[in-house]
C-alpha positions in Angstrom: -14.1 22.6 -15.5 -11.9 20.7 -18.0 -7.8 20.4 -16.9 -5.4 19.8 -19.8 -3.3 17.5 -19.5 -0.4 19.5 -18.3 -2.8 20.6 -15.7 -3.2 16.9 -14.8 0.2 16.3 -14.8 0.6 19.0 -12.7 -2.0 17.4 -10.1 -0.5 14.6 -10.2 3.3 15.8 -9.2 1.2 17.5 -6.2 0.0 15.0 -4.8 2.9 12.8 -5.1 4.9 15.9 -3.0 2.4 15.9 -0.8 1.9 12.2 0.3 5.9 11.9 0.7 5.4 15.2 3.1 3.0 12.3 4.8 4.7 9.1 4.5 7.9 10.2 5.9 6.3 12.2 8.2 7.9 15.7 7.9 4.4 17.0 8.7 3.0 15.1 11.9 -0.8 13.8 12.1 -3.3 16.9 12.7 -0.3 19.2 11.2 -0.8 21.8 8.8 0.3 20.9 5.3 1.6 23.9 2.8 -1.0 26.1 2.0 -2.5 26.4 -1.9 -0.5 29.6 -2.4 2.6 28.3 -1.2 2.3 25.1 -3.1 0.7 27.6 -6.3 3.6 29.2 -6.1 6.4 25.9 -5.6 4.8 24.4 -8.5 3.8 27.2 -10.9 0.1 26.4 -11.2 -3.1 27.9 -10.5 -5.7 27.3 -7.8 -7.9 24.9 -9.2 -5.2 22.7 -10.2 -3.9 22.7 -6.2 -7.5 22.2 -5.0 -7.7 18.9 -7.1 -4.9 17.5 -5.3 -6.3 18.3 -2.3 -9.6 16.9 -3.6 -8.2 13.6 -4.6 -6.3 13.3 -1.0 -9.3 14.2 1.4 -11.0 11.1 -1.1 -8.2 9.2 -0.2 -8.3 9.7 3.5 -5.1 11.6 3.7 -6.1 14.9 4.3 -8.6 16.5 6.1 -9.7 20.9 6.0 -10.7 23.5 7.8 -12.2 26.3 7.0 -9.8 29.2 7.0 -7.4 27.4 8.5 -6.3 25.0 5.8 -5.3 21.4 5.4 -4.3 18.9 7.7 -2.4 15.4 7.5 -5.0 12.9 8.7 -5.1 11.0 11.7 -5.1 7.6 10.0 -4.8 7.1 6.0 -5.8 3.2 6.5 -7.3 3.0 3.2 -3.4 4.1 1.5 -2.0 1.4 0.3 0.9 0.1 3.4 2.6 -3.5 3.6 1.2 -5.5 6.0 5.3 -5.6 7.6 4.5 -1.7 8.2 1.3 -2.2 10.1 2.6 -5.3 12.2 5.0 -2.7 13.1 7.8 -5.3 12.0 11.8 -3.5 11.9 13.0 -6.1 9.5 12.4 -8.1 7.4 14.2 -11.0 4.7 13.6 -13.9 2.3 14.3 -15.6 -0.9 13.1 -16.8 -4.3 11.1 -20.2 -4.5 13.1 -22.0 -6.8 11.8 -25.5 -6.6 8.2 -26.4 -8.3 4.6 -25.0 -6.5 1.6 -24.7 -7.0 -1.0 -22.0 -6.6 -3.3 -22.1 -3.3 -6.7 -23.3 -4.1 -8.4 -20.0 -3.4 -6.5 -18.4 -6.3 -9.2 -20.2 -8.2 -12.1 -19.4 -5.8 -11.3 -15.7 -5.8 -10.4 -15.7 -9.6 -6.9 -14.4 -8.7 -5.4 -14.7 -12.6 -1.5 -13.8 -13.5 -2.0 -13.3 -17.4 2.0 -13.0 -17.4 2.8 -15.5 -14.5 4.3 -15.5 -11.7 7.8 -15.7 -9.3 7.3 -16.7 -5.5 8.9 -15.7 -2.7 9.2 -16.6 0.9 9.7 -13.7 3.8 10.3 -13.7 7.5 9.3 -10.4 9.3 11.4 -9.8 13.1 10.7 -7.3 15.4 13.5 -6.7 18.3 15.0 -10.1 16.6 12.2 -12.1 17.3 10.4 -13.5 14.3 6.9 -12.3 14.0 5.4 -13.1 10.8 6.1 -15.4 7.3 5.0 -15.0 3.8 4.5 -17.1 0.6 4.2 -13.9 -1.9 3.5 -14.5 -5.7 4.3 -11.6 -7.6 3.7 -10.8 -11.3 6.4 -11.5 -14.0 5.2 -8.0 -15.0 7.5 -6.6 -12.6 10.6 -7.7 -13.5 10.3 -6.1 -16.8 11.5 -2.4 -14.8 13.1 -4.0 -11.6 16.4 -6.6 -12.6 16.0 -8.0 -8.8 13.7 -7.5 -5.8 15.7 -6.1 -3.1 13.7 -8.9 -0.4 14.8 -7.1 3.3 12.8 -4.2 1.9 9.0 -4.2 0.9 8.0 -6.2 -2.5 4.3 -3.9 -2.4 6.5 -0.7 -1.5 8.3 -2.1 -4.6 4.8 -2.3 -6.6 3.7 1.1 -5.8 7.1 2.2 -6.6 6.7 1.1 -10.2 3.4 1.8 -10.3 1.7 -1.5 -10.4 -0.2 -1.6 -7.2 -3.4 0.1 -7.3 -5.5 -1.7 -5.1 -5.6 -4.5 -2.1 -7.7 -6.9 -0.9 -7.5 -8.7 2.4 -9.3 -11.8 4.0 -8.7 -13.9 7.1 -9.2 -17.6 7.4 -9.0 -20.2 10.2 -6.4 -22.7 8.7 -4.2 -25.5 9.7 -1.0 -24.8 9.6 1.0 -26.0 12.1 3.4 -22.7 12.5 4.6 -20.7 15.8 3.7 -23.8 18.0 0.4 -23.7 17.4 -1.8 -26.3 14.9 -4.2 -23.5 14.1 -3.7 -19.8 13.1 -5.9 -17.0 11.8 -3.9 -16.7 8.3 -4.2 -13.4 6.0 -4.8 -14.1 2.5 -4.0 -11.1 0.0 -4.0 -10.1 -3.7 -3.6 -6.8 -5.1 -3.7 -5.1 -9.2 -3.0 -2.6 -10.7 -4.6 -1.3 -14.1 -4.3 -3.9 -16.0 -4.3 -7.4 -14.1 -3.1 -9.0 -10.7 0.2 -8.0 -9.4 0.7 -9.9 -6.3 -0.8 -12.2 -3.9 -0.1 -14.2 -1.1 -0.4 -15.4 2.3 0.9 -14.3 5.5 1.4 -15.9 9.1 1.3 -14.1 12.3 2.5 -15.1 15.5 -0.4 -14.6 17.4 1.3 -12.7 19.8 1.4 -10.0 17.6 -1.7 -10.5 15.1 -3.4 -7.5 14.8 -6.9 -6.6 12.8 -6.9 -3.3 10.9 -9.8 -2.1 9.4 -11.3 1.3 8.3 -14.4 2.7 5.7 -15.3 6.1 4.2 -18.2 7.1 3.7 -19.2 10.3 1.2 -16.2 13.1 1.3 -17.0 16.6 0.8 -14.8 18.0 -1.4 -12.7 20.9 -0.7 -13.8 24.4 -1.6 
């Protein structure tokens, strides 16, 4: 079946109802979200254009169905994109613009991480309960500041990226580094980089006390779509 591209559109303003349904959780995990006539009817659409959205968030992890009983919001949605200040369950967080020369870390190079358009860096500290649980060096793209005039840094900068709709994708590893942070000479450090459409739009390296280091990791397999 071919959509238009109002019909796309369409999809598209679904799902984005539907994940902030999710995110701010005015449906709870294993809830019912709004059913395809309801939503048919909210939106003025038909039924294949609702089913895509549902489609595109059970491939997303989001949502699972049941059979004649509808859609639900999914336990975990690991694979949507959340800061790593969400997941360390951090309730602040604040920082400031490197102003004073630095360079790159060396495993920009190794895992070809490019800026075509530069870069601006940024330091954060992340507190829980007042007690400082996490740093940052962040390097995000000069691409940014072409729609946002200043980075509001006690919020998110990757909420910021998917905000503007730069941030498509993220990609993690952990390292064993010196680094002399926390009291301890050694950490487990997480090195990121994320891009959107186009080219990098951020990457960086965070530090975690290791009091409250945590791993998160999740995989899909094959999703059956939604009929």
């Amino acid at each position: 079946m071919k959509y238009s591209k109002n019909d796309i559109s369409k999809t598209q303003e679904i799902i984005d109802y539907l994940l902030d349904l999710i995110k701010t959780k005015k449906i709870p995990t294993n809830k019912v979200m709004p059913s395809e006539h309801a939503l048919m009817h909210r939106f003025e659409c038909s039924r294949g254009v609702v089913v895509s959205a549902y489609n595109k968030l059970a491939a997303l992890g989001a949502v699972y169905s049941i059979n004649k009983r509808g859609h639900f919001v999914a336990e975990n949605f690991h694979n949507l994109i959340k800061p790593l200040s969400y997941m360390l369950k951090a309730d602040s967080q604040s920082g400031i613009e490197v102003t004073n020369e630095i360079k790159e870390p060396q495993w920009f190079e190794t895992k070809n991480v490019i800026f075509v358009n530069g870069w601006r860096a940024f330091t954060k500290e992340y507190f829980k309960e007042n007690q400082k649980i996490a740093e940052a060096t962040i390097y995000v793209s000069n691409n940014l500041f072409n729609s946002v005039d200043q980075l509001d840094l006690t919020s998110s900068i990757t909420d910021a990226l998917l905000k503007a709709k730069m941030l498509n994708n993220m990609i993690y590893f952990l390292e064993y580094q010196k680094v002399n942070k926390f009291e301890h000479e050694k950490l487990v450090v997480i090195n990121f980089y994320g891009y959107d459409t186009e080219s990098i739009s951020i990457a960086g390296t965070m530090y975690v006390h290791p009091d409250h280091f945590q791993f998160f990791h999740q995989e899909f397999g094959s999703v059956n779509k939604i009929s």
